[in-house]
C-alpha positions as CSV (number, residue, x, y, z in Angstrom):
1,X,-28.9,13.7,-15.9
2,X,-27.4,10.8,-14.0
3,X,-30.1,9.8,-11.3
4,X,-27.9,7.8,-9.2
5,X,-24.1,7.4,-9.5
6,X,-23.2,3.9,-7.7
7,X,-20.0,3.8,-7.2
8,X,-18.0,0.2,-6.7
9,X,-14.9,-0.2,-4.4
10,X,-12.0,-2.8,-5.2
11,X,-13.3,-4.7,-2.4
12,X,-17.0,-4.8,-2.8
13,X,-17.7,-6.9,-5.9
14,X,-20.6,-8.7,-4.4
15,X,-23.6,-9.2,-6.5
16,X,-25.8,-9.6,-3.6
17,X,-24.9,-6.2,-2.1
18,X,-27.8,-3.1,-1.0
19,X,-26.4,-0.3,-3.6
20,X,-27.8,-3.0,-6.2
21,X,-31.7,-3.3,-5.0
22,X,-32.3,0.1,-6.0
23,X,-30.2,0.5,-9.5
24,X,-31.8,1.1,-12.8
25,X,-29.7,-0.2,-15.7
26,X,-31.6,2.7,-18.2
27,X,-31.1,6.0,-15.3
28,X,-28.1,5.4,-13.5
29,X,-24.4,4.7,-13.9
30,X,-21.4,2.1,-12.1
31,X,-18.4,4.3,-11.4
32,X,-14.9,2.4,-10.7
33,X,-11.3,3.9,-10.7
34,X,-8.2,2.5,-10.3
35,X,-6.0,4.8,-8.5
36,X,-2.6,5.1,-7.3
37,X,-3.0,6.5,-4.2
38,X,-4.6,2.8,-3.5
39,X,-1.4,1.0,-4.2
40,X,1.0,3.7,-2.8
41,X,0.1,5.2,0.4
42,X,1.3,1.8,1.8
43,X,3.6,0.2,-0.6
44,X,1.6,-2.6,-1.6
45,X,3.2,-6.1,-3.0
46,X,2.5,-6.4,-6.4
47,X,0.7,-9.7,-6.0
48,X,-2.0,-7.7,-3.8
49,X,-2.4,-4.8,-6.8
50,X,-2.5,-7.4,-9.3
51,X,-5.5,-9.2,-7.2
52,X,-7.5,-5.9,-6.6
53,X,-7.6,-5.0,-10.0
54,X,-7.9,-7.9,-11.8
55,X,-10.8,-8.6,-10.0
56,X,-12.2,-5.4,-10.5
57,X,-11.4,-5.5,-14.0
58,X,-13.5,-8.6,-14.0
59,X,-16.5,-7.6,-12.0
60,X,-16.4,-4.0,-14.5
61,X,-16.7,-6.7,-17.9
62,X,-19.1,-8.9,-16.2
63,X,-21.7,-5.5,-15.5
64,X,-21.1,-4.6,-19.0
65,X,-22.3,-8.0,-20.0
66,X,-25.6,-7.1,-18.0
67,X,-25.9,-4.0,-20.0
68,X,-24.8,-1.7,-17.1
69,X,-23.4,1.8,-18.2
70,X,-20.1,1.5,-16.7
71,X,-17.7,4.3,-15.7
72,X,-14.1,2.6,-15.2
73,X,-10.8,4.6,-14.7
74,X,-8.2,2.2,-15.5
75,X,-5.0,3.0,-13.9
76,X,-2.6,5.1,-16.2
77,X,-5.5,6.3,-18.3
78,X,-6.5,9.3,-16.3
79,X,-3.9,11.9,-14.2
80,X,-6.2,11.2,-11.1
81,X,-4.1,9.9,-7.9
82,X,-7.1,9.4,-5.1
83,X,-11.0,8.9,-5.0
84,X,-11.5,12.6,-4.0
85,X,-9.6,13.9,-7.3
86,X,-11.4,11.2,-9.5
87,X,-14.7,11.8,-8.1
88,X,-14.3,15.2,-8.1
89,X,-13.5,15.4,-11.6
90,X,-16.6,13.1,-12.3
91,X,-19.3,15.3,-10.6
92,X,-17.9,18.6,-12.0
93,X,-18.5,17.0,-15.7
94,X,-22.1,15.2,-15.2
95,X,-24.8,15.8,-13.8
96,X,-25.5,13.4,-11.0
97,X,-28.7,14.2,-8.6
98,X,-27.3,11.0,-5.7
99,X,-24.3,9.3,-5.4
100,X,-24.4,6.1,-3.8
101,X,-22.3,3.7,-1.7
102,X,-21.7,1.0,0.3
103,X,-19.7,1.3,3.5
104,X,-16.4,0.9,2.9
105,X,-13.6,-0.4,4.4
106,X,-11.5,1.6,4.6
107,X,-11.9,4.9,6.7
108,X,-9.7,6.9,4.7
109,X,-11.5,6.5,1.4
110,X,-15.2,7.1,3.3
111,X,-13.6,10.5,4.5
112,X,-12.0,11.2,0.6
113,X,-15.4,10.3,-1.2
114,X,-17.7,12.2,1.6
115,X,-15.5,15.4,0.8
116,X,-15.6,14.9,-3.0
117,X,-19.8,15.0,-2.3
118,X,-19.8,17.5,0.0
119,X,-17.3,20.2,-2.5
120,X,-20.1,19.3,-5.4
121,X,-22.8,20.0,-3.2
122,X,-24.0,16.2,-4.3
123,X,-25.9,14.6,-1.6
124,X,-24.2,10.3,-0.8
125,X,-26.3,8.0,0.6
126,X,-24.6,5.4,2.6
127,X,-25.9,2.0,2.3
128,X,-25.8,-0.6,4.8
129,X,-22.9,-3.7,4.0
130,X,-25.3,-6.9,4.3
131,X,-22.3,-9.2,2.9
132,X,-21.3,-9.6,6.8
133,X,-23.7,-11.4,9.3
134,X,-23.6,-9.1,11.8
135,X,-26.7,-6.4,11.3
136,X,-26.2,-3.1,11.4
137,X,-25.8,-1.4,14.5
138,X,-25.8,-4.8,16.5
139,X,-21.9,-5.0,17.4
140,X,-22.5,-1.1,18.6
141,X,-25.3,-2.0,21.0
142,X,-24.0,-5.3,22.0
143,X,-20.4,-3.2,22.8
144,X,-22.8,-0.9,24.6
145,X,-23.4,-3.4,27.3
146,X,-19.8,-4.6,28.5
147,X,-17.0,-3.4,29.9
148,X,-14.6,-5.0,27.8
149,X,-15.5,-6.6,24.5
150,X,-14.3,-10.3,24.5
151,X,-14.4,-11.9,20.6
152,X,-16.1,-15.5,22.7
153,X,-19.3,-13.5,23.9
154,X,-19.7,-11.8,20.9
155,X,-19.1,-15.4,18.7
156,X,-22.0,-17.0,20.8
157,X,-24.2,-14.3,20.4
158,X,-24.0,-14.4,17.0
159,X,-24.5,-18.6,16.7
160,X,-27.0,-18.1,19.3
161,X,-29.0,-15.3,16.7
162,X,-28.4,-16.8,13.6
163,X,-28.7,-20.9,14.2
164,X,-25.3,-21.9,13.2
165,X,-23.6,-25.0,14.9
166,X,-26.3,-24.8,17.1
167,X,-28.4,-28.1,18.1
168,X,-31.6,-25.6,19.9
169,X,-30.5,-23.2,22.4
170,X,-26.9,-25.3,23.0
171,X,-23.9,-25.6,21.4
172,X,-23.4,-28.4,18.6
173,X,-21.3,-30.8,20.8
174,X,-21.6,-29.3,23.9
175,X,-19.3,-26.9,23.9
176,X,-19.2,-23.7,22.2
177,X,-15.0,-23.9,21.2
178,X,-12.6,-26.5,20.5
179,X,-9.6,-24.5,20.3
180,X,-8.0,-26.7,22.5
181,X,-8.1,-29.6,20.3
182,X,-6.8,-27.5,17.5
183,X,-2.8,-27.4,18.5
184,X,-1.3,-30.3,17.1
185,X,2.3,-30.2,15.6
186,X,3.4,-32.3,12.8
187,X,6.1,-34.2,14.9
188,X,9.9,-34.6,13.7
189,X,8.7,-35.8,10.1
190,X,6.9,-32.6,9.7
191,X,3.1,-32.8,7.4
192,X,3.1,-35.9,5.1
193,X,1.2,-35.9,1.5
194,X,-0.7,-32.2,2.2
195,X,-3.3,-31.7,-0.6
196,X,-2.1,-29.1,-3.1
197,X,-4.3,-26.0,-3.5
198,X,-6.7,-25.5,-7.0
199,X,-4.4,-22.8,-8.9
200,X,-6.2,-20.3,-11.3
201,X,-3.6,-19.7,-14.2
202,X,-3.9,-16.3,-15.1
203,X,-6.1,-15.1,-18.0
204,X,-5.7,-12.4,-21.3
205,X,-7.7,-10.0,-18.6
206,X,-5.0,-10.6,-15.5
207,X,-2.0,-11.6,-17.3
208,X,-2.4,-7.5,-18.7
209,X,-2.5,-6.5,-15.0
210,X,0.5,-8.8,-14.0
211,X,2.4,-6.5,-17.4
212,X,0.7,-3.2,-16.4
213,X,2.0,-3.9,-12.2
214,X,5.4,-5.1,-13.1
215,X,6.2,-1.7,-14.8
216,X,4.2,0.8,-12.9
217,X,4.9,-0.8,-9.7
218,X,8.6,-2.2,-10.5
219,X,10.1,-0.8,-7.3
220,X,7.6,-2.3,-5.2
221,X,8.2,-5.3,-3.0
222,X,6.7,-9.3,-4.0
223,X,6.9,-11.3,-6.7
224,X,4.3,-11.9,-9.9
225,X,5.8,-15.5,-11.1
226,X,3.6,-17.2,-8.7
227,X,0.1,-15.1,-9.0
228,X,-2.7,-17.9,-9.3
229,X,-5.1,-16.0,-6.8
230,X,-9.3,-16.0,-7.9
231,X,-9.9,-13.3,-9.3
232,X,-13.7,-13.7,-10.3
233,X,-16.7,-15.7,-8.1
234,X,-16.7,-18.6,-10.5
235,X,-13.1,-19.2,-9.2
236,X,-13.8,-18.3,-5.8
237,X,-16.2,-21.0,-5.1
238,X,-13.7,-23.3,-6.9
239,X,-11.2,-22.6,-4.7
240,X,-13.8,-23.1,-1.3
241,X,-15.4,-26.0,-3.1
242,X,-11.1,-27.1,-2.8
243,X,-10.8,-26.8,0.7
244,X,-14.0,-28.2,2.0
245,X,-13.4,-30.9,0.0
246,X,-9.6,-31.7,0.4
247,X,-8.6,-29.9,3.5
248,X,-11.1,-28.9,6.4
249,X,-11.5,-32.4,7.9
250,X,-7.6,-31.9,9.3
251,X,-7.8,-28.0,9.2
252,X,-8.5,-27.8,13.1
253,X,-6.1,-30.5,14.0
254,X,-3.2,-28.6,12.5
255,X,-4.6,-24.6,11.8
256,X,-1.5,-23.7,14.5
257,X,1.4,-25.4,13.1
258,X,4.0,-24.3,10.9
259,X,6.6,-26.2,8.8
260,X,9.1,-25.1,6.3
261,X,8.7,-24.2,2.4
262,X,4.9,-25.3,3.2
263,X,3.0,-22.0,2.9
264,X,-0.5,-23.5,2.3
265,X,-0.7,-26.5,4.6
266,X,-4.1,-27.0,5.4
267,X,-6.0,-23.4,5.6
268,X,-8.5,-22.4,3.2
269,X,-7.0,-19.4,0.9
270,X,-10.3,-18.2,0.7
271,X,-9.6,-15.0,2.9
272,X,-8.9,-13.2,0.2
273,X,-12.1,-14.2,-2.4
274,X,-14.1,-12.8,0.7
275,X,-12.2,-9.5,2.0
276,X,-13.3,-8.9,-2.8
277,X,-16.5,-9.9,-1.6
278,X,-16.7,-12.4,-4.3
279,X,-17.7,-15.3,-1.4
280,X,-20.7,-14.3,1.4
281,X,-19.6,-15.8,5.0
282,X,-22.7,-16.9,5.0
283,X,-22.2,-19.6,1.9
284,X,-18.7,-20.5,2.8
285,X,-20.1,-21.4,6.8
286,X,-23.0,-23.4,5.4
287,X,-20.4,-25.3,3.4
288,X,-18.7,-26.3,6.3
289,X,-21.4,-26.8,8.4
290,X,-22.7,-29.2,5.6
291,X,-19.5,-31.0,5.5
292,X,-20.0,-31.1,9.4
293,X,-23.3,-32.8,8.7
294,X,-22.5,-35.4,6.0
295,X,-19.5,-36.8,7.9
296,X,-16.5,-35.3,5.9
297,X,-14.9,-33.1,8.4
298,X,-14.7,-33.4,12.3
299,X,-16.6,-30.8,14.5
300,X,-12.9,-29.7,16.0
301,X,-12.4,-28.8,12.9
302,X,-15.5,-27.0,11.3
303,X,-16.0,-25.1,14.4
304,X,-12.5,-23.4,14.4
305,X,-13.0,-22.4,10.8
306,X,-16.7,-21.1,11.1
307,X,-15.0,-19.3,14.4
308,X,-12.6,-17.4,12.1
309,X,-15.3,-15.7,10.1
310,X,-18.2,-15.9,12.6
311,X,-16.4,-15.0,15.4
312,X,-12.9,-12.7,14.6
313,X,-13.9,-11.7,11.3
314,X,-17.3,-9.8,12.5
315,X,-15.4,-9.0,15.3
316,X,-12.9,-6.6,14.1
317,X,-15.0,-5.6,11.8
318,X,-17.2,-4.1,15.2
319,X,-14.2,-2.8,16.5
320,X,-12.4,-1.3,13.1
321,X,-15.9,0.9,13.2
322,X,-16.5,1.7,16.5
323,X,-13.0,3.4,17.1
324,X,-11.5,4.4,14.6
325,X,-9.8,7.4,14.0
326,X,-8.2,6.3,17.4
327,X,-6.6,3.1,16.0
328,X,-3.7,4.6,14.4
329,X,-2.6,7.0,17.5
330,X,-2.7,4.1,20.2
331,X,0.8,3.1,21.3
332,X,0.2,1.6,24.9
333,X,3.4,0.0,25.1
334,X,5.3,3.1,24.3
335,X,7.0,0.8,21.4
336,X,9.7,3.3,19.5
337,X,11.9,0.8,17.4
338,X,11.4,1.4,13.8
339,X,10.8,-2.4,12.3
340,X,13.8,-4.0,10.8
341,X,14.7,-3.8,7.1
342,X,14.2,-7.3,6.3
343,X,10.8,-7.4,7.0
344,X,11.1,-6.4,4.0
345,X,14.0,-8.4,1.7
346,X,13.8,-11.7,3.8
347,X,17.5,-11.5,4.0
348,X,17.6,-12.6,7.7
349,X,19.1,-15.6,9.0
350,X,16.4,-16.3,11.4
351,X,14.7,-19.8,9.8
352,X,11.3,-19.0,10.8
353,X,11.1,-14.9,9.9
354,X,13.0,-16.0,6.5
355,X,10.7,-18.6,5.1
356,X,7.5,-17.0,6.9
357,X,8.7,-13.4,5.2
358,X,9.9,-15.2,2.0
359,X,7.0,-16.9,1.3
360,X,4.9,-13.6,2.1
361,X,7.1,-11.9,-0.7
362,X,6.7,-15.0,-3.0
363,X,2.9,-15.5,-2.2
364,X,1.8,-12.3,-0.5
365,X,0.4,-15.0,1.8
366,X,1.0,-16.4,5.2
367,X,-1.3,-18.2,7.5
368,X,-2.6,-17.1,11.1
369,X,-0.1,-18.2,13.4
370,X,2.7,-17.1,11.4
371,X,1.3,-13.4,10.9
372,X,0.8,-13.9,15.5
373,X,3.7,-15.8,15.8
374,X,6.2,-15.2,13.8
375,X,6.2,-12.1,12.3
376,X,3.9,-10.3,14.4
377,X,5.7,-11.9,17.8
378,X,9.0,-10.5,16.4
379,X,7.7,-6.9,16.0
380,X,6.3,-7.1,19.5
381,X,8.9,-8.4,21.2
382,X,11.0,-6.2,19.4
383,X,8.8,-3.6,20.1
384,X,8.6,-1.9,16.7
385,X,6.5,1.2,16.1
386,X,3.0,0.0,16.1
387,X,2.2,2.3,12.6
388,X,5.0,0.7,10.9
389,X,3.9,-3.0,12.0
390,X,0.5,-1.6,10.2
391,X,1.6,-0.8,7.1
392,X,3.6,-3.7,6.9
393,X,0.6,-5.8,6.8
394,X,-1.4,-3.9,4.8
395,X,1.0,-4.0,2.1
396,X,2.4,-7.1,2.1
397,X,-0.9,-9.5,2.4
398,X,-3.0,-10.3,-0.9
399,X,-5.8,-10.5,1.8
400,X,-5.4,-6.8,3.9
401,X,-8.0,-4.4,4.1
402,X,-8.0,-2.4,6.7
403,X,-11.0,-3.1,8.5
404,X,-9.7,-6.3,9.2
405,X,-5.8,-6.1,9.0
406,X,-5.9,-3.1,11.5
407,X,-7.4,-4.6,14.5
408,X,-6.0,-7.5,14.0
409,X,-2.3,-5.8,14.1
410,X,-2.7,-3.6,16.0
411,X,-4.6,-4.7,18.9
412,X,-4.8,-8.7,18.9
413,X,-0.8,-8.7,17.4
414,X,1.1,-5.4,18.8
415,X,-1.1,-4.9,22.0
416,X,-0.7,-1.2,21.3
417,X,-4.5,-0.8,22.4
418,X,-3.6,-1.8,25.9
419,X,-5.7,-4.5,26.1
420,X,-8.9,-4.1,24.4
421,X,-8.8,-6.6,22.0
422,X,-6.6,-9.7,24.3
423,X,-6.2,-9.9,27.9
424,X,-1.9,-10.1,27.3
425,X,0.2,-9.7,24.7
426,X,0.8,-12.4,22.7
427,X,4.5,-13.1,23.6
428,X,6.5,-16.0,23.6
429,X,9.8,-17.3,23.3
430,X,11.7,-19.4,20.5
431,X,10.7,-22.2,22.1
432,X,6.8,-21.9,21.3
433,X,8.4,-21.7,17.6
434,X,10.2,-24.7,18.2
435,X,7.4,-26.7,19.5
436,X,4.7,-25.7,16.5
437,X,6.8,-25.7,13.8
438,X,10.0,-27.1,11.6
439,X,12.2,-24.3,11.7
440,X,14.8,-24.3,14.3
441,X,15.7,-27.4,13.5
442,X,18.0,-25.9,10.8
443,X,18.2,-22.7,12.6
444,X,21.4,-21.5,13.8
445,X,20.1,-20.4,16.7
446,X,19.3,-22.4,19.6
447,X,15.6,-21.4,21.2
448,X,16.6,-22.6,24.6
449,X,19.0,-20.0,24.4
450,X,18.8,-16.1,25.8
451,X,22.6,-15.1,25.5
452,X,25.3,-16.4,23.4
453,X,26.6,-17.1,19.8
454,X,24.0,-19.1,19.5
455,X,21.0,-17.3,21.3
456,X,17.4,-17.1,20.0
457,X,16.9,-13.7,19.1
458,X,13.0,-14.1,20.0
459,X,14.0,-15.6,23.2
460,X,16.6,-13.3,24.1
461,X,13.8,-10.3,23.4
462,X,11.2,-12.6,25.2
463,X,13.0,-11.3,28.4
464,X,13.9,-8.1,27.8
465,X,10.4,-7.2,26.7
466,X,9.7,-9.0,30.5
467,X,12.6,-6.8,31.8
468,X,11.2,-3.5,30.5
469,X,7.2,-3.8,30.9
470,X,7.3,-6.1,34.8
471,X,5.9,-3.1,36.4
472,X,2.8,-3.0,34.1
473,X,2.7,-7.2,34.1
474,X,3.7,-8.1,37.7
475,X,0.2,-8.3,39.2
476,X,-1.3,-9.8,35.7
477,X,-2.1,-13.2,36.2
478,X,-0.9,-14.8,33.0
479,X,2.1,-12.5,33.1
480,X,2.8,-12.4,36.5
481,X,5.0,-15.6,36.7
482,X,7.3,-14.1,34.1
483,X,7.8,-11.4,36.1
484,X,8.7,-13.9,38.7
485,X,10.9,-15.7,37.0
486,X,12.9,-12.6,35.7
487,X,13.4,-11.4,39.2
488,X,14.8,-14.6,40.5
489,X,17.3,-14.9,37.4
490,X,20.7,-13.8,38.7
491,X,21.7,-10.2,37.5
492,X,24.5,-11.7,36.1
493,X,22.2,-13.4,33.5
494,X,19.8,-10.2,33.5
495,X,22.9,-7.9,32.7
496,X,24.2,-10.7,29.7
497,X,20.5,-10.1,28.5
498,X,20.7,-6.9,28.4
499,X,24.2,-6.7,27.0
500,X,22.7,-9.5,23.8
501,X,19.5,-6.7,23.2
502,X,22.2,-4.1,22.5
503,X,23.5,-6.2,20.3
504,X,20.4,-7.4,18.5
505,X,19.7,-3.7,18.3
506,X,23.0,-2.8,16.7
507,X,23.2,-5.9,14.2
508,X,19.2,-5.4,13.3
509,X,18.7,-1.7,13.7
């Protein structure tokens, strides 16, 4: 008999986690499968399989060091597709009195492994996740309170709870963001002598994976040439150790600008490492904080990176939780254009979307503002199916899960939640492009442009998503001077809009 089954997600290798408080090495039993369904129901980059089970091929060796009984399906060793099959077939061949587990993150699998429980009349206790900072049940009651659920009230109640960047009961510095001193541009010369990232050659363990993906996963899109991801926590603190180190003090200077064939820039790489679980928030803050402290990094800086896990991370974590099923239905812009092929070739000869999506292929990787800005703005303005925008995301980023990918696409990037998350869509023309980044300057478009041989696609759509939502925006006040300027455009100019959408449509459709 198997007194507690504890079974271990891809994406919660975290020593420090509640299922291991109550484990006893001699009574119970680790249970991890690799399973298709994971890799397939989106078609994931290979670069993003590779990292999932490499890591939990790593994690399942390391518990076995520890003398943990551990139950592993390895992909193409079982016939088992998803975690209600596996599990399933687990339970009907031992005898388990509790099976226990973590929340996940993915709603999906809590409803697949609930099921598998509930057929083999075994009772699952759900544990509390402690890896984030938020308690349990504290976004819930703090939602409980407001009207609408801003990510800034929620950032300063949290620094306000927990201590960080907090000098008593006010804000380090003064002030509780400095997000305005975090849009620089690199200028005409573009980012001069940019530290190169700590790369993590792959070992006997992942370069088996890397074999295993190419073959089982051949038709899927990315490339393995490149995979140098951390796979196991000694690397993951290497690679934050990295960053604070040689790239946070001008992190918040430059987190919004862009430049060509530079996919790393200065950003930390760490999301990944903590989406595994194989970093705590709460260690990779204090390092910042501590560089803060000692003098190596500005407070522009440190604060915009601590916001990014303090503030959004938690936050869409609350919100992932507190409505989902009803992420995937919302649609509130009524966007019906199924997203364009090469989001998912590159073979576009738009300079931003083809480096931004190249380097996602090459990398599985792309920083904030071009998942907003680029990619994101062109399947808003576009106005792509928000599902499709979804599972574009959650395939192609080594870092998606969908706790935190879905909100973030969905709401923050697509607006298809009408305005929970932001107060507008982000939307902007080429020229915001232009002005944060290095790509039109060999563009053959022109981001000034709306109509013409050489019109900015991104432009052009800028006004025709104006043209078709002004009703809904005219009395915003962000948006409302948009409307205003569409309206005063002659219809000459509206019409040549129009007529350049059509043909976007037709060329891109």
């Amino acid at each position: 008999m198997i007194r507690k089954l504890a079974i271990i997600l891809g994406d919660q290798l975290n020593e420090d986690a509640s299922i291991w408080q109550g484990l006893d090495p001699a009574q119970d039993v680790i249970w991890m499968a690799e399973l298709i369904e994971e890799s397939t129901h989106v078609p994931s980059h290979k670069q993003r399989i590779v990292l999932f089970l490499s890591a939990m091929r790593h994690f399942a060796q390391a518990k076995r060091d520890q003398a943990w009984s551990v139950d592993y399906q390895t992909l193409g060793e079982h016939p088992f597709s998803h975690f209600e099959q596996a599990l399933s077939a687990f339970l009907a061949a031992h005898p388990v009195q509790t099976v226990e587990l973590v929340v996940p993150g993915d709603f999906r699998v809590l409803q697949q492994i609930k099921t598998a429980c509930r057929a083999a009349n075994v009772p699952l206790n759900l544990l509390p996740d402690t890896h984030f900072i938020a308690e349990p049940g504290e976004f819930k009651a703090w939602l409980a309170e407001r009207k609408k659920p801003t990510m800034e009230y929620w950032y300063r109640a949290l620094r306000q709870r927990t201590g960080i960047l907090m000098d008593g009961k006010k804000p380090l510095g003064g002030k509780w963001n400095y997000d305005a001193d975090n849009r620089q541009a690199f200028g005409k010369d573009g980012p001069q002598s940019v530290p190169v990232p700590v790369r993590f050659e792959p070992d006997e363990i992942t370069q088996t994976v890397i074999k295993q993906v190419a073959e089982t996963f051949a038709k899927h899109p990315g490339e393995l040439e490149n995979f140098d991801w951390p796979v196991t926590r000694q690397q993951a603190l290497q690679a934050l150790d990295d960053f604070i180190a040689h790239r946070l003090e001008k992190f918040g200077d430059y987190q919004d600008a862009m430049w060509p064939n530079q996919a790393w820039l200065y950003h930390s790489l760490v999301s990944a490492a903590m989406n595994l679980k194989l970093l705590n928030p709460r260690e990779v803050i204090a390092a910042a904080e501590q560089a803060y402290h000692q003098g190596r990094a500005p407070l522009n800086a440190v604060e915009g990176f601590i916001r990014q896990i303090l503030g959004w991370r938690e936050y869409v974590r609350g919100l992932y939780w507190s409505y989902m099923p009803d992420w995937l239905d919302w649609n509130a812009l009524d966007a019906q254009q199924n997203l364009p092929a090469f989001y998912w070739t590159g073979d576009t000869d738009m300079a931003c979307l083809k480096d931004a999506i190249g380097q996602v292929i090459q990398h599985g990787y792309g920083h904030h503002i071009q998942r907003l800005m680029v990619t994101g703005l062109f399947a808003l303005l576009w106005q792509a199916k928000p599902e499709q925008v979804h599972q574009w995301y959650l395939a192609m980023y080594v870092d998606a899960v969908e706790w935190v990918e879905l909100p973030n696409v969905l709401g923050m990037s697509q607006f298809a939640d009408g305005g929970l998350m932001a107060s507008k869509p982000y939307i902007a023309s080429g020229q915001y492009i232009n002005k944060m980044s290095g790509y039109c300057q060999n563009c053959r478009y022109k981001p000034k442009e709306a109509t013409g041989h050489q019109a900015c696609p991104f432009t052009t759509l800028y006004w025709g998503f104006i043209e078709r939502h002004q009703d809904v925006f005219r009395g915003h006040p962000r948006l409302g001077m948009q409307v205003k300027h569409l309206e005063r455009m002659p219809d000459e100019k509206r019409n040549q809009i129009q007529k350049q959408m059509a043909h976007l449509r037709q060329k891109l459709g």
